[in-house]
C-alpha positions in Angstrom: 95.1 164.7 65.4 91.9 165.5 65.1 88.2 163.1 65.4 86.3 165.5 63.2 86.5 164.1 59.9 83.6 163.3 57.6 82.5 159.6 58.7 84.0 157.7 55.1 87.4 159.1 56.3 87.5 158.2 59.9 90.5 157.0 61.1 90.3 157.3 65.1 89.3 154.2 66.8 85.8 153.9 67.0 84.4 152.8 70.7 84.3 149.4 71.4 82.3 147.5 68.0 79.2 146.5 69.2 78.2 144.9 65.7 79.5 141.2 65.8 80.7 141.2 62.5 80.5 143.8 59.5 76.8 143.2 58.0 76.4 146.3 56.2 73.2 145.7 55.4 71.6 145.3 59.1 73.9 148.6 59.9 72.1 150.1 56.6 68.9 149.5 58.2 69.6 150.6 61.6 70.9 153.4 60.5 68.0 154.2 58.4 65.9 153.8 61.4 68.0 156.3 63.7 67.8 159.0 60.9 64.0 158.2 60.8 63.8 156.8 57.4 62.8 154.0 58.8 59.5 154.2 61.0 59.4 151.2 64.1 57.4 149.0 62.1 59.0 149.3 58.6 61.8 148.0 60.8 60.5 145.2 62.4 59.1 143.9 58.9 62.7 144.3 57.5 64.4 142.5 60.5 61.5 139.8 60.6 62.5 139.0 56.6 65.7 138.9 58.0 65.7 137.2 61.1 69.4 135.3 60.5 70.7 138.1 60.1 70.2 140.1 62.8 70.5 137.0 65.2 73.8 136.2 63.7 75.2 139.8 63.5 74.2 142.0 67.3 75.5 141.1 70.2 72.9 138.7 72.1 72.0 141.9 74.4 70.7 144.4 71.1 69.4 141.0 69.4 67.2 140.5 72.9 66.2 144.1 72.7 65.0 144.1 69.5 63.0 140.9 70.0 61.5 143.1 73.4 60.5 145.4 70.8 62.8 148.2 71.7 64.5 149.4 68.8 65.8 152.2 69.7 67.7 150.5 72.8 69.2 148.1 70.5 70.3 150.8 67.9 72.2 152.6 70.9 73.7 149.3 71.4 74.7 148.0 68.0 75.7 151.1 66.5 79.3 152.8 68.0 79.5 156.7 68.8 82.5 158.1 68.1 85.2 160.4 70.5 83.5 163.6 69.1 80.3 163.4 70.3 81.3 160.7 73.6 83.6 164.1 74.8 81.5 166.5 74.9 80.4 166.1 78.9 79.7 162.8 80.7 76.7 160.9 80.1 73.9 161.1 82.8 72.2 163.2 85.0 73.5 166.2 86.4 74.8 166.7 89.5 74.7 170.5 89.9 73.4 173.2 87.6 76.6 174.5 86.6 76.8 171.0 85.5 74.3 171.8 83.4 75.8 175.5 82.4 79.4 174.0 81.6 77.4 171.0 79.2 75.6 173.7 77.6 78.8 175.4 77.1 80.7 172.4 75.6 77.2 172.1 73.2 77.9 175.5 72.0 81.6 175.0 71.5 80.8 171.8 69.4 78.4 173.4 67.6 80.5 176.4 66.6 83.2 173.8 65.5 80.4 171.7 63.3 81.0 168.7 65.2 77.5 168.6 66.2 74.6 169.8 64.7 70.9 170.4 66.4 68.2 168.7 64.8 64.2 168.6 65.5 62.7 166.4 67.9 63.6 162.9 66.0 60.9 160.5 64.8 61.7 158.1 67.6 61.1 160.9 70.4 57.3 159.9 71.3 59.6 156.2 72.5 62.1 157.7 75.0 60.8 158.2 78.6 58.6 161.4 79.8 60.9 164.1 81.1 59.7 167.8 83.0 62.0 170.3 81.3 62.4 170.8 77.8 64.8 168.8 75.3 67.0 169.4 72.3 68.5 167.3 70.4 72.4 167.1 68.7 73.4 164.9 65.7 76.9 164.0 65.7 79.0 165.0 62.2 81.0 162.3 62.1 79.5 159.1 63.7 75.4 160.6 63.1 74.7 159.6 66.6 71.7 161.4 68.0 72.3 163.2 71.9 69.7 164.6 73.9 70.2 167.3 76.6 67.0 167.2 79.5 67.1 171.0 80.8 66.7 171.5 84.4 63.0 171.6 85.9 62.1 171.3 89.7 63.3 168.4 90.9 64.3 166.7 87.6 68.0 167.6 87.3 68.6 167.5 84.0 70.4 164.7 82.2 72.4 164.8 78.9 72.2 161.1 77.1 72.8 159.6 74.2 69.2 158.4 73.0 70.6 156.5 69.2 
């Protein structure tokens, strides 16, 4: 069985729904905004217009966040990753750098495979926290969620996160 088919004909079990119910219109949106179609305030205006909507449809945790306005929190919230991308290596910091060698390894492997792809620095960068070493970034082929990998730099460990 595999978890690398194209995201209309996924059939693996998705991680836990973090959409209350199936608005596809408010996942439209937050998708557009992940991809950066979608800049933060084009957003806002859309959910404002929509208010019902999104109160009625996130959980009360990415509702609150987008109310904070942090957008991009409630996007990592609301909108599920899939097995592909969620295997590659545990989330966080690293503990060791061959932590960081085998993650880089996995990245590679993925990559090779097509079940991730690198992409530039997304539009949504400039809102994630200030980190020494460099970054690249990884969109998932099946689910489109975008991963981050922090590379080691003094006393900054490195980290590899999901950031949408």
């Amino acid at each position: 069985m595999t978890c690398c088919k194209q995201a209309d004909e996924l059939t693996l079990p998705m991680k836990e729904k973090r959409i209350v119910s199936n608005d596809t219109s408010l996942q439209r949106i937050l998708v557009s905004y992940r991809n950066g179609d979608l800049s933060t305030d084009d957003l806002n205006t859309r959910l404002k217009s929509n208010s019902s909507i999104a109160r009625d449809n996130l959980t009360r945790s990415a509702y609150l966040k987008l109310k904070q306005n942090k957008p991009l929190l409630a996007c990592k919230e609301a909108l599920p990753s899939c097995g592909c991308c969620e295997n590659i290596f545990s989330e966080g910091e690293f503990s060791t750098y061959s932590d960081f060698e085998r993650c880089d390894d996995e990245i590679k492997k993925h990559r090779s495979l097509n079940k991730i792809d690198s992409i530039r620095e997304p539009s949504f960068a400039s809102a994630l926290p200030e980190v020494l070493g460099g970054t690249a970034y990884y969109k998932c082929s099946v689910c489109s969620a975008v991963w981050q990998i922090v590379l080691p730099e003094r006393a900054q460990r490195g980290t590899w996160q999901r950031v949408a």
